[in-house]
MIKE-753018 format. One line per field, with one value per residue (C-alpha): residue in one letter; x, y, z. Coordinates in nm, 2 decimals, always signed. Example, Ala and Ser with C-alpha at 12.3 -4.5 7.8 and 13.67 -1.06 7.14 Angstrom:
<sites>
code = (A,S)
px = (+1.23,+1.37)
py = (-0.45,-0.11)
pz = (+0.78,+0.71)
</sites>
This chain:
<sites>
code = (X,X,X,X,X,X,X,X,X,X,X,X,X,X,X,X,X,X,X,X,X,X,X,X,X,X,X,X,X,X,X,X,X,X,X,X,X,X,X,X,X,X,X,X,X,X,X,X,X,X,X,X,X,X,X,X,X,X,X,X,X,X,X,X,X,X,X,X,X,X,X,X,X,X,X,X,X,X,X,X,X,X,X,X,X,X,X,X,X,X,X,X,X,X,X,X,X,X,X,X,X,X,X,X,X,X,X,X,X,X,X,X,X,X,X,X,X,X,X,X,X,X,X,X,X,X,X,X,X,X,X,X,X,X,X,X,X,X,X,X,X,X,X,X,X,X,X,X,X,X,X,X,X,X,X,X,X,X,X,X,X,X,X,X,X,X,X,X,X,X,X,X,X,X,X,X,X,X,X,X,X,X,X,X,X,X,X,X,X,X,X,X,X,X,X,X,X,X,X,X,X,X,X,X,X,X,X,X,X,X,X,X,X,X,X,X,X,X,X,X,X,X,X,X,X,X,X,X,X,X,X,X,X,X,X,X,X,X,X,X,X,X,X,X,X,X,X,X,X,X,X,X,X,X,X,X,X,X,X,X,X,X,X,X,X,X,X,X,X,X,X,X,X,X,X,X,X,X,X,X,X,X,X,X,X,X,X,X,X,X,X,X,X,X,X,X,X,X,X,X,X,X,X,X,X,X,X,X,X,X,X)
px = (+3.07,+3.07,+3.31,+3.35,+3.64,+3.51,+3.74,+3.70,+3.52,+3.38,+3.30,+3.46,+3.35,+3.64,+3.50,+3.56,+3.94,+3.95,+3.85,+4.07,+4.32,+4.28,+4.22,+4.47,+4.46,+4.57,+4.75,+4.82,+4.81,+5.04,+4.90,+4.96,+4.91,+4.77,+4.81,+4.53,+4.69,+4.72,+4.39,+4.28,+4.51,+4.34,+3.99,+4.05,+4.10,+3.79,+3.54,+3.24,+2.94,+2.77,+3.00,+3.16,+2.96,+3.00,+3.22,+3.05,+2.82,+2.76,+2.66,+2.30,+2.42,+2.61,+2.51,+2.59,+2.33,+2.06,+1.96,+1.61,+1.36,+1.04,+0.82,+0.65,+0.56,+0.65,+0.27,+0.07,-0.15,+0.12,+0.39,+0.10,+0.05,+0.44,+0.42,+0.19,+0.32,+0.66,+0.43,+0.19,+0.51,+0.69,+0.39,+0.36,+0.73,+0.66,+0.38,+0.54,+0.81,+1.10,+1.44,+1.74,+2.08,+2.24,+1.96,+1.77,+1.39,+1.17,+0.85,+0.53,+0.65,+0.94,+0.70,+0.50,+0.82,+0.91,+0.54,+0.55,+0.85,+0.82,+0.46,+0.53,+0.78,+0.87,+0.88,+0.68,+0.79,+1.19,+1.16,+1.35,+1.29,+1.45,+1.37,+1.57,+1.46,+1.29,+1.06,+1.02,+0.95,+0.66,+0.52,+0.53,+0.46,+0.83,+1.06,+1.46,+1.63,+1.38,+1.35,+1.73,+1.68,+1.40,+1.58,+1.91,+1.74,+1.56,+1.85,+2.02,+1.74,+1.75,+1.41,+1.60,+1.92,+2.02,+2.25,+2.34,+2.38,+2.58,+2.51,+2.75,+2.66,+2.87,+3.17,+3.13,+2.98,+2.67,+2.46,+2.10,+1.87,+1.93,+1.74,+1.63,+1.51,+1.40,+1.58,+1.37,+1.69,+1.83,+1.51,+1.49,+1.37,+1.04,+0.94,+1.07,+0.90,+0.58,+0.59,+0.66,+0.34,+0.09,+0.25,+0.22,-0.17,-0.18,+0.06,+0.36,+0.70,+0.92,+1.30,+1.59,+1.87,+2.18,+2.41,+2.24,+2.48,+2.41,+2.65,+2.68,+2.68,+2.83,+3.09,+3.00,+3.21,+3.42,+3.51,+3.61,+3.85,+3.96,+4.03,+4.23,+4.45,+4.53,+4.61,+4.79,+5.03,+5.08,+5.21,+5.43,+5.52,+5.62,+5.82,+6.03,+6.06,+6.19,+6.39,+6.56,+6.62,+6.80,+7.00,+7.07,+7.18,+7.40,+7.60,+7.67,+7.79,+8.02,+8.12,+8.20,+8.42,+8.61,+8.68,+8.81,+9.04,+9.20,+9.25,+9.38,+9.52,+9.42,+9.22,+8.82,+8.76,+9.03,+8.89,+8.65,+8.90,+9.14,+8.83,+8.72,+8.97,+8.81,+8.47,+8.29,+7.92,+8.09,+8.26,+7.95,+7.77,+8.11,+8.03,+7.69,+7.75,+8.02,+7.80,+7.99,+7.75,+8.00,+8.40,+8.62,+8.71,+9.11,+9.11,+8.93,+9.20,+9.42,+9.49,+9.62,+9.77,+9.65,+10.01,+9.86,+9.59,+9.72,+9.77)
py = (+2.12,+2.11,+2.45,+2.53,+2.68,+2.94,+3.04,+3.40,+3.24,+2.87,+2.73,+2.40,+2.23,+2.05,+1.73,+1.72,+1.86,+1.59,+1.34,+1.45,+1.45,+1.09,+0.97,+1.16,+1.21,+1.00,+1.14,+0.93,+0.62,+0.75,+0.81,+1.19,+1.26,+1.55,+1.82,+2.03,+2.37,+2.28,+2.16,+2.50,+2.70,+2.51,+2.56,+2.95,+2.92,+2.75,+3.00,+3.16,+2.96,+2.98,+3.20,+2.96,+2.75,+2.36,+2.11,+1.92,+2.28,+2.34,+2.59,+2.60,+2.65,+2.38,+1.97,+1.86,+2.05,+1.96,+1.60,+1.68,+1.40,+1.40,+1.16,+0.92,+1.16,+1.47,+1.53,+1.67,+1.38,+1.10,+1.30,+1.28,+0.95,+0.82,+1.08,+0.86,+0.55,+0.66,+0.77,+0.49,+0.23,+0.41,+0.46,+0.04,+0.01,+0.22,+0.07,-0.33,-0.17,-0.20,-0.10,+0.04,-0.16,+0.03,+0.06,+0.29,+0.40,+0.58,+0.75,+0.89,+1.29,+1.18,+1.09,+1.39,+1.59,+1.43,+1.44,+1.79,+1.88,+1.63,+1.78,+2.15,+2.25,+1.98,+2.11,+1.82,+1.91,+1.90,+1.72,+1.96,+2.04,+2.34,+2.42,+2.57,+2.50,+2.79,+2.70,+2.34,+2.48,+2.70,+2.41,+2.17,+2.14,+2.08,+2.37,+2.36,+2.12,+1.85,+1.89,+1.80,+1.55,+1.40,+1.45,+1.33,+1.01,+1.00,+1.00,+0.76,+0.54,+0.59,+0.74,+1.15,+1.31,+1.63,+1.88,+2.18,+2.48,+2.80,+3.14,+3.42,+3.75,+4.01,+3.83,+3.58,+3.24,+3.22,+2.87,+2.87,+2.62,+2.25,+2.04,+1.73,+1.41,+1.05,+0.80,+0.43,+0.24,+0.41,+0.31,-0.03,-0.31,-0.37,+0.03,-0.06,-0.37,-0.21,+0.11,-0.10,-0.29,+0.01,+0.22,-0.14,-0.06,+0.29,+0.23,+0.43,+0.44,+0.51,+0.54,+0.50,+0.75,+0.57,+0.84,+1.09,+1.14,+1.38,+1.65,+1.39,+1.49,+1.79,+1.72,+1.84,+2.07,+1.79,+1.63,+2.00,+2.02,+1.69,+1.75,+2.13,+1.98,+1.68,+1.91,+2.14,+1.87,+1.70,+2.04,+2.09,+1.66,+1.78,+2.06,+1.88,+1.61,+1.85,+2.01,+1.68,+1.57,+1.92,+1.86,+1.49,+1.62,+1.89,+1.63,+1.41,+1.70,+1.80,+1.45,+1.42,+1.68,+1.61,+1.27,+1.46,+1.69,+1.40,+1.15,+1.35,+1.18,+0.80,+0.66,+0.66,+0.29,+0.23,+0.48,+0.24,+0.02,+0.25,+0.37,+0.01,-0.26,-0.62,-0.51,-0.52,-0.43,-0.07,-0.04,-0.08,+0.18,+0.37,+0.39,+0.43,+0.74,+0.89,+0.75,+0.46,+0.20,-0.08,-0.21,-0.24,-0.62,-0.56,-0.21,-0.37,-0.64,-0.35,-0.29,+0.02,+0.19,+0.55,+0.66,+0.72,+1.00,+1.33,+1.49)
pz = (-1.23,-1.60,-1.69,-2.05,-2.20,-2.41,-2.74,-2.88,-3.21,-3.07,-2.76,-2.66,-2.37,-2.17,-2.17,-2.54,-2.49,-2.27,-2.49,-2.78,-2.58,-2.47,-2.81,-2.95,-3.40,-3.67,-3.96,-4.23,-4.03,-3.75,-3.38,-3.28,-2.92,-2.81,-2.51,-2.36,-2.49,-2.80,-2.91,-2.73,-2.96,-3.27,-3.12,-3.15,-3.52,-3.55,-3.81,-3.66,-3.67,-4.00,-4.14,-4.38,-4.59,-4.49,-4.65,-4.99,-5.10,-5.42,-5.63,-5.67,-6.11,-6.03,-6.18,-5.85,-5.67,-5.91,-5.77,-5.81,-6.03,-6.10,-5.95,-6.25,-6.56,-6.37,-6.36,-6.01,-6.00,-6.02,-5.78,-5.52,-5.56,-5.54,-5.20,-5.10,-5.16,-4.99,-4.66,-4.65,-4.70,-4.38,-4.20,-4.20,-4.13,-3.78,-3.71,-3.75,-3.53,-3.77,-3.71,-4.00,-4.05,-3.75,-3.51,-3.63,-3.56,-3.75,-3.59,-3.72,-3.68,-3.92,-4.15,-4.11,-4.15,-4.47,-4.60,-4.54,-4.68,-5.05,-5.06,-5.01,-5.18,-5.44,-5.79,-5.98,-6.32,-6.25,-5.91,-5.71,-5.32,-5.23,-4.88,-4.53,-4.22,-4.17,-4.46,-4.32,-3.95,-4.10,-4.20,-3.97,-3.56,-3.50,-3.40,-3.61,-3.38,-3.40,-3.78,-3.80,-3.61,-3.83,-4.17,-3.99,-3.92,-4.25,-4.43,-4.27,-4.33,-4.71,-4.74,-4.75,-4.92,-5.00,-5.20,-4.97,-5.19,-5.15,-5.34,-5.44,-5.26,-5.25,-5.34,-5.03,-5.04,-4.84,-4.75,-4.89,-4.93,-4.97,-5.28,-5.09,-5.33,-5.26,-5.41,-5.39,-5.45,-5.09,-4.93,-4.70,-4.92,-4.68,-4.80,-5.14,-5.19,-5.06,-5.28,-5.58,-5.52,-5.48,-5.78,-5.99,-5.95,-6.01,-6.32,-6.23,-6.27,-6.00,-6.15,-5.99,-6.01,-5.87,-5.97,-5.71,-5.42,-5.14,-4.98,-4.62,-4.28,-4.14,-3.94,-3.56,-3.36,-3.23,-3.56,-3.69,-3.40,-3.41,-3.81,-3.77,-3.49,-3.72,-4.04,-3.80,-3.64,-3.98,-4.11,-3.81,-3.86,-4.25,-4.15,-3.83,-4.09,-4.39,-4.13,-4.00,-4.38,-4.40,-4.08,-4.20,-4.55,-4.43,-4.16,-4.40,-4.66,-4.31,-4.28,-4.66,-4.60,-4.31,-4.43,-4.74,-4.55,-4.34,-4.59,-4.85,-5.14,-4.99,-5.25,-5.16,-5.16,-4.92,-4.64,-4.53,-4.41,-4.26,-4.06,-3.97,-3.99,-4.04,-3.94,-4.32,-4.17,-4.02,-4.37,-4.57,-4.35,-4.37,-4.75,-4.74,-4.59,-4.84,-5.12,-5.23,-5.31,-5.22,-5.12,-5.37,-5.25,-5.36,-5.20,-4.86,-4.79,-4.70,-4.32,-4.38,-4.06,-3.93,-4.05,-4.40,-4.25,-4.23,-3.86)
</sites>
């Protein structure tokens, strides 16, 4: 029976508790394990979906979230004809049943998706795409979750990117549409090569733009959890370890001290070998200790009896 343990803000199914806690987090290199209770304290402090705007927004006044380019000249005509060329070049790639770098495939509704989308509401003069999904779902056959799904896989096939955007409004930052672009240089070289060949005859110029970089995926539930347990045990790792420095600093201070008390008026470099008697490892750590970067050779050949300390 699959049970879900349901948090006042997310829901976290146990199998991915379980998981986590298998797998445990690493911080900085280090392996943390993890317990059941407390990735289900950290999955309570997970925001409400939607609420807060997802990592790598921007903006939309922001140079970041301006990745838009026009296609060619900028002019209708030429845009139209590069939309083209990008469909009719990924069309072929389906059809000769190719695959991307890591597996994946691409499919005709894909490409219908991203005709639909570059077509509709791509600004041809500036080159931007602003669009949500709920613009891209009026337009297309495909309800939301199969439209992420498409531009998921498009961009991972170079042939999609995109700036998410966030808007002030009243005082909070809100998500709004994304500005999508194509950039030929991400594309694979079979849908490169071909698009270069059919624009060569129209006479266009297709540009590339490598300094266009997209916002990346959204980390999923999982990975959000995964990342607020890790910052959450590194914080409690950097207190336990400032607190243990502390503890450290303050025995030695004690020991300082007590060393101080009973020795009295014995000079400091002979301590060492009052304390430890032949044994020059213990009196370098003996040092160490007090601060004393090393034995004072003449003061170390003493073997100074215990009737120097005071009782």
């Amino acid at each position: 029976m699959n049970h879900a343990l349901q948090t006042q803000r997310y829901p976290i199914s146990t199998s991915m508790i379980d998981a986590l806690v298998a797998d445990g987090v690493t911080q900085d290199g280090v392996k943390m394990p993890l317990t059941f209770q407390a990735v289900r304290s950290k999955a309570a402090e997970l925001p409400e979906k939607n609420k807060v705007p997802h990592r790598n927004s921007f903006a939309v006044d922001d140079d970041r979230a301006k990745v838009g380019r026009p296609f060619g000249d900028g002019s209708r005509g030429q845009s139209l004809a590069v939309i083209d060329a990008i469909l009719d070049a990924a069309r072929k790639w389906v059809r000769a049943g190719k695959i991307g770098k890591n597996g994946e495939r691409l499919t005709m509704n894909m490409v219908e998706t991203l005709g639909q989308l570059l077509t509709t509401f791509m600004d041809f003069k500036t080159g931007a795409c602003e669009a949500t999904y709920e613009m891209i779902e009026k337009v297309t056959p495909f309800k939301r979750a199969t439209i992420h799904r498409h531009i998921t896989r498009l961009r991972e096939l170079g042939l999609l990117n995109w700036a998410r955007r966030v808007t002030m409004v009243d005082g909070t930052w809100v998500q709004t549409s994304s500005n999508y672009f194509f950039e030929i240089s991400a594309a694979p070289k079979e849908i490169q090569s071909e698009m270069r060949q059919q624009l060569k005859k129209r006479c266009i110029v297709l540009k590339e733009h490598h300094d266009r970089r997209g916002s990346g995926p959204v980390p999923n539930k999982a990975q959000r959890l995964v990342e607020r347990v890790a910052k959450g045990l590194a914080k409690m790792g950097r207190v336990f370890r400032t607190r243990h420095e502390r503890n450290r600093l303050e025995d030695d201070a004690a020991f300082v001290r007590a060393e101080m008390a009973l020795f009295g008026d014995v000079p400091t470099g002979r301590w060492a070998s009052i304390r430890h008697p032949g044994d020059i490892d213990a009196q370098e750590a003996y040092n160490t200790r007090l601060g004393i970067r090393s034995i004072c050779p003449s003061e170390s050949q003493h073997n100074d009896s215990f009737s120097l300390i005071r009782t």
